[in-house]
C-alpha positions, -999 to +999 in steps of 0.1 A: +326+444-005+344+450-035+338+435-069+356+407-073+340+395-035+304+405-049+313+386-087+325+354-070+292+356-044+271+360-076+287+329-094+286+309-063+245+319-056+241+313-098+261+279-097+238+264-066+208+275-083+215+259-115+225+225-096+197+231-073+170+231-108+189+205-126+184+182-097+149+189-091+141+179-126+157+149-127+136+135-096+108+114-105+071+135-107+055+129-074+084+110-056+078+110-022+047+127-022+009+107-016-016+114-037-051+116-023-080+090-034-104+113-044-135+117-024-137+148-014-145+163+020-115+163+029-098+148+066-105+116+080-135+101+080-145+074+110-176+060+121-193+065+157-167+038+172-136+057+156-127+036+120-121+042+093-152+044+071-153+026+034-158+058+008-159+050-029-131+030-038-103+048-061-117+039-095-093+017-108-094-005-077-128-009-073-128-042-059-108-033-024-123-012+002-104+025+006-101+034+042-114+072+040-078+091+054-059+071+035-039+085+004-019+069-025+015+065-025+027+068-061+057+066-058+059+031-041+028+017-060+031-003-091-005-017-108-013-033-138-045-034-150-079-017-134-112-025-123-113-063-108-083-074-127-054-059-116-027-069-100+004-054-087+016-029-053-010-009-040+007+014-010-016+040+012-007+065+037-031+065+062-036+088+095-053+061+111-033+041+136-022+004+125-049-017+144-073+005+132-066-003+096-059-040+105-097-039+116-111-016+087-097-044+059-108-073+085-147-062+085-147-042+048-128-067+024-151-095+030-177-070+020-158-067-011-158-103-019-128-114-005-125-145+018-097-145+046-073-170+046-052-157+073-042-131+091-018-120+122-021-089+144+013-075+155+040-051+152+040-056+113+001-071+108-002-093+076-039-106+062-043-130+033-075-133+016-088-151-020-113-138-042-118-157-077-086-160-100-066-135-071-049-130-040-044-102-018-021-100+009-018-068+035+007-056+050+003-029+077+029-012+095+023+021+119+043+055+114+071+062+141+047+099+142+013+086+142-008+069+115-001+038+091+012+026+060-006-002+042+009-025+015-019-041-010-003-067-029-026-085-052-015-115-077-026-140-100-038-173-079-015-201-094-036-227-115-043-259-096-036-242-072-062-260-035-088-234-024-088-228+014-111-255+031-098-283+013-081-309+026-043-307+012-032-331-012-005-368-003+022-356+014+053-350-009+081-380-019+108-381+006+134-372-012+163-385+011+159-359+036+149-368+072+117-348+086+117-366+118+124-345+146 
């Protein structure tokens, strides 16, 4: 190689580099990346049938079970608040398949206080449940490669809102649009 080859290799290798670092830093911190609850041990933990087992909840969301393989994904998670008065997006990696999960937050947040108001098994599982001033609704999808990804949303119950079990309220003015089938 002769110099000018080897001076315009350098500036090309310098160049990329420099792009390379300048776009690394612009990326949000831990984009992309789950965070683990802590916990410690280390690997999934399952009980004698093969579920998930409840650890210590993640301190700032001490009021919703955290299946034990499951990790925090900060960079889709957005949470106001802590304890058992937050509200906001709560996602989790998990290794565990998605009917496993579906059945971990079916038995474990009812041990947390939470009563069901619905929920549907399938492809994309959803459950509902109510628990003082709040709702949560799950959203559970599995991984193309194994494992699941759980969406925690939890808001503010609208005031006046009915509490599941009672009987709905008159049925709303007809407001010039036919409902008859």
């Amino acid at each position: 190689m002769n110099g000018k080859t080897t001076k315009t290799a350098l500036t090309g290798v310098c160049l990329a580099l420099f792009f390379g670092l300048t776009l690394a830093a612009c990326a949000p911190k831990g984009a992309g990346i789950a965070a683990p609850v802590s916990g410690g041990g280390g690997g999934a933990k399952e009980d004698g049938a093969g579920q998930p087992v409840a650890r210590p909840s993640f301190s700032k969301y001490s009021d919703i079970p955290m299946p034990g393989d499951a990790g925090i994904d900060v960079g889709k998670t957005l949470v106001f608040g802590a304890g058992e008065n937050w509200i906001g997006r709560l996602v989790l990696n998990g290794s565990s398949g998605a009917f496993d999960m579906f059945d971990f937050f079916k038995q474990k947040m009812p041990e947390f206080g939470w009563r069901e108001i619905t929920s549907v098994r399938s492809a994309t599982s959803v459950l509902t449940y109510s628990r003082q001033s709040r709702i949560a609704t799950i959203q559970i999808q599995g991984k193309s490669l194994g494992g699941s990804v759980s969406t925690i949303i939890v808001s503010p119950r609208r005031q006046g809102a009915t509490p599941a079990g009672v009987p709905p309220g008159p049925e709303p003015p007809n407001l010039g649009i036919n409902r008859s089938p």
